[in-house]
C-alpha positions as CSV (number, residue, x, y, z in Angstrom):
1,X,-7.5,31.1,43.4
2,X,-6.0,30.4,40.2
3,X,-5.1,27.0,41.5
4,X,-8.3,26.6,42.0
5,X,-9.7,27.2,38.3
6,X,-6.8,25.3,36.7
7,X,-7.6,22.2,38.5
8,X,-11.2,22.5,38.2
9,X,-11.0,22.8,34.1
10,X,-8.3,20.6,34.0
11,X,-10.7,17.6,36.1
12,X,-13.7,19.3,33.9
13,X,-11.3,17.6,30.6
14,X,-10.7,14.7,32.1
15,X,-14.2,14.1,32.6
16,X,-15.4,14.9,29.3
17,X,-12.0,12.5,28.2
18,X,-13.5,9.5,30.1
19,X,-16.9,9.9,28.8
20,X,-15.7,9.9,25.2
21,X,-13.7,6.6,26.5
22,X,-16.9,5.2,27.6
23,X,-18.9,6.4,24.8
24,X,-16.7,4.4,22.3
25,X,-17.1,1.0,24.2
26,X,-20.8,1.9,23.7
27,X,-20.1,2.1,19.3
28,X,-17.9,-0.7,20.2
29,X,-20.8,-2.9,21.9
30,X,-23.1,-1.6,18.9
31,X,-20.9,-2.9,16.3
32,X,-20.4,-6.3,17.8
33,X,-24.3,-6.8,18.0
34,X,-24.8,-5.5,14.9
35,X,-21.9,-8.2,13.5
36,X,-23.7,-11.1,15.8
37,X,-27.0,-9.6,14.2
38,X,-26.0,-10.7,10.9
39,X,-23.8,-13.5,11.4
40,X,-26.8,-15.1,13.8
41,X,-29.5,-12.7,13.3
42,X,-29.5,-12.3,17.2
43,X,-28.0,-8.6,17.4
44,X,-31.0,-6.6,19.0
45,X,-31.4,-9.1,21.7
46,X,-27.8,-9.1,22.3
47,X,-27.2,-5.4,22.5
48,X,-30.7,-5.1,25.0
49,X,-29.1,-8.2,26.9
50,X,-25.9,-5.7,27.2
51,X,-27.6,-2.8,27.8
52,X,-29.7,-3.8,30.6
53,X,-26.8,-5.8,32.8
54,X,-24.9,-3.9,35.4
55,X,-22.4,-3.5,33.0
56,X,-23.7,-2.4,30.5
57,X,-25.7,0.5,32.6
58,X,-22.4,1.2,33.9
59,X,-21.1,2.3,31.1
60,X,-23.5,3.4,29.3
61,X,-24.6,6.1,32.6
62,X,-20.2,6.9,32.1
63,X,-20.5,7.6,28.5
64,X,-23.5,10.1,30.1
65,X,-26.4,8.1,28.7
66,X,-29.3,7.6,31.0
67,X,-30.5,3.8,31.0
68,X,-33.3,3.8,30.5
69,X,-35.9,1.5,28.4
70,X,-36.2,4.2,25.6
71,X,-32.4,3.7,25.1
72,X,-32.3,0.3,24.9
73,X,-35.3,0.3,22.7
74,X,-33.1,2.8,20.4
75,X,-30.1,0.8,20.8
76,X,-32.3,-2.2,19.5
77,X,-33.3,0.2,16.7
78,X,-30.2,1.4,15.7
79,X,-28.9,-2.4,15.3
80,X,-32.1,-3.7,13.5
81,X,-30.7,-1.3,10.6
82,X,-27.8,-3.2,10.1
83,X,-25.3,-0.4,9.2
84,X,-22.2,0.0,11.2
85,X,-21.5,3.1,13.6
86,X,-19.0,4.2,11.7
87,X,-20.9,4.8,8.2
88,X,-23.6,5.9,10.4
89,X,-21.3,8.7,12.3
90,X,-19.6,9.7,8.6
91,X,-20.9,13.1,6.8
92,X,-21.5,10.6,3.5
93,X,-24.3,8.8,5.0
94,X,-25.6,11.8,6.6
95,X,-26.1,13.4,3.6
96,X,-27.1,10.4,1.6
97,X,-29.7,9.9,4.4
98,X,-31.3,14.2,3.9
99,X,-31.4,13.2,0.4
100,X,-33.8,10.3,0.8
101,X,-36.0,12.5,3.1
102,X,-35.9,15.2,0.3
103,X,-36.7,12.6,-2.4
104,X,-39.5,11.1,-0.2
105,X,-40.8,14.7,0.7
């Protein structure tokens, strides 16, 4: 029996493992549209182009995101802003960001 739990958390960790893997090709994707976005001022196209190919659902169903047309649309979102996933991700823009919404508030 304690076979049995110490392979089950160890495959449980590997999952969550390849889902990070898969979740950082996702940033990855985000930051190359958001690049093309203002080098050609194509990004949101691209990254819906991406998103809705089979490979892009593949990996965006591994990184456990569910494909779907609200996603995309976010995704298209996300690169329409223009700032880079990892500024977005850091606790600097986070707080700069609670600030404007107190200031506005």
């Amino acid at each position: 029996m304690p076979d049995f739990v110490d392979g089950t958390a160890f495959n449980h960790e590997q999952g969550n493992r390849a889902r990070k893997l898969f979740a950082a090709v996702v940033l990855a994707a985000l930051d190359d549209a958001i690049a093309d976005d203002k080098k050609y001022g194509n990004g949101p196209e691209q990254i819906a182009r991406w998103a809705r190919s089979r490979d892009g659902r593949e990996v965006l169903s591994c990184a456990g995101i569910d494909p779907n047309e609200r996603v995309v649309t976010g995704l298209m979102e996300f690169v329409k802003k223009g700032v880079r996933t990892s500024v977005a991700l850091s606790r600097e823009e986070s707080e700069r960001r609670n600030a404007a919404q107190a200031e506005a508030a």
